[in-house]
C-alpha positions, 0 to 999 in steps of 0.5 A: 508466500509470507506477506507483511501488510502495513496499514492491515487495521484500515479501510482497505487493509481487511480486504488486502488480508482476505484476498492474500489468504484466499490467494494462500499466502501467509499474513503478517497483519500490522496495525498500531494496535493489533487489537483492532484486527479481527480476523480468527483466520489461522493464517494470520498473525496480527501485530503492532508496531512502532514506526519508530522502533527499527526492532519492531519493524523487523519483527513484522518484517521477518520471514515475509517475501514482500510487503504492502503498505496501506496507510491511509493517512497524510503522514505516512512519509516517516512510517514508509521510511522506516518500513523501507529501512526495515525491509532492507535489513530483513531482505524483503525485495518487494514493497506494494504501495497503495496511496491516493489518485494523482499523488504522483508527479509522475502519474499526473504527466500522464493525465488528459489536460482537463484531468491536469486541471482539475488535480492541480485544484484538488492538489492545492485543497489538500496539499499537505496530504499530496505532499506527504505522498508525493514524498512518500512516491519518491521514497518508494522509487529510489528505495532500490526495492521491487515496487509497485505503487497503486493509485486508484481514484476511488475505492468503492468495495462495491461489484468488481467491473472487471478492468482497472487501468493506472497509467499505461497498464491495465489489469484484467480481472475481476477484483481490483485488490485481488490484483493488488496482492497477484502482482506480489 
């Protein structure tokens, strides 16, 4: 499978990219400048894009089956948009959406009271970066689109612990990430 991965220059991007390509699947790694994607990996193919520009959008796009969306800053809500609008023109279905803990209304229902609290605190800190992915959540769940929105708490990149629960889910394995890109 040909996945498109947004965000690919980032933190977490290299990691989404070695755990698609040990799982065989076929990389678009997409970055803002595509110079800063070193991987010499013949199943990859670095690219940059201009989240204004729907025609580079859809060359990322093109001949891929789904696409993960990392991207780590506060202003993601126009990029997602345009990713979204670009995915549609292109047919790709599936979009995987990795944000931050709590960015959801939704998934702050779900909290213990205490964790309820102590997110509204950190809410109000940072409220321009929660509000940008609370829009960006919405975006994603009235896109029509197959999703999957992943909220971590924290990404250590330290030993795998084996069980990650988000919700009323729970994913078993042994690499958080590797999950990520088997829910493709």
């Amino acid at each position: 499978m040909q996945i498109t991965i947004f965000g690919a220059s980032g933190s977490v991007g290299q990691y989404l990219i070695d755990e698609a390509i040990k799982r065989g699947h076929q990389v678009i790694a997409v970055s803002r400048d595509h110079n800063r994607i070193k991987n010499p990996n013949p199943n990859i193919r670095a690219m940059s894009v201009e989240y204004d520009d729907p025609y580079s959008l859809d060359l990322t796009l093109k001949g891929s089956e789904a696409a993960i969306i990392s991207l780590g800053d506060y202003h993601v809500v126009q990029p997602t948009e345009a990713i979204i609008m670009a995915m549609k023109r292109q047919n790709v279905k599936r979009v995987e959406i990795l944000t931050g803990f709590g960015t959801s209304s939704i998934s702050r229902r779900k909290l213990n009271p205490l964790m309820k609290v102590t997110m509204q605190g950190v809410r109000l800190l940072a409220y321009a970066g929660f509000k940008s992915k609370e829009a960006q959540d919405q975006l994603t769940r009235n896109s029509g689109l197959v999703y999957t929105i992943i909220q971590p708490p924290t990404l250590t990149f330290g030993s795998p612990t084996g069980t990650y629960r988000h919700g009323t889910v729970i994913i078993k394995g042994n690499r958080f990430l590797g999950n990520l890109v088997e829910l493709i």
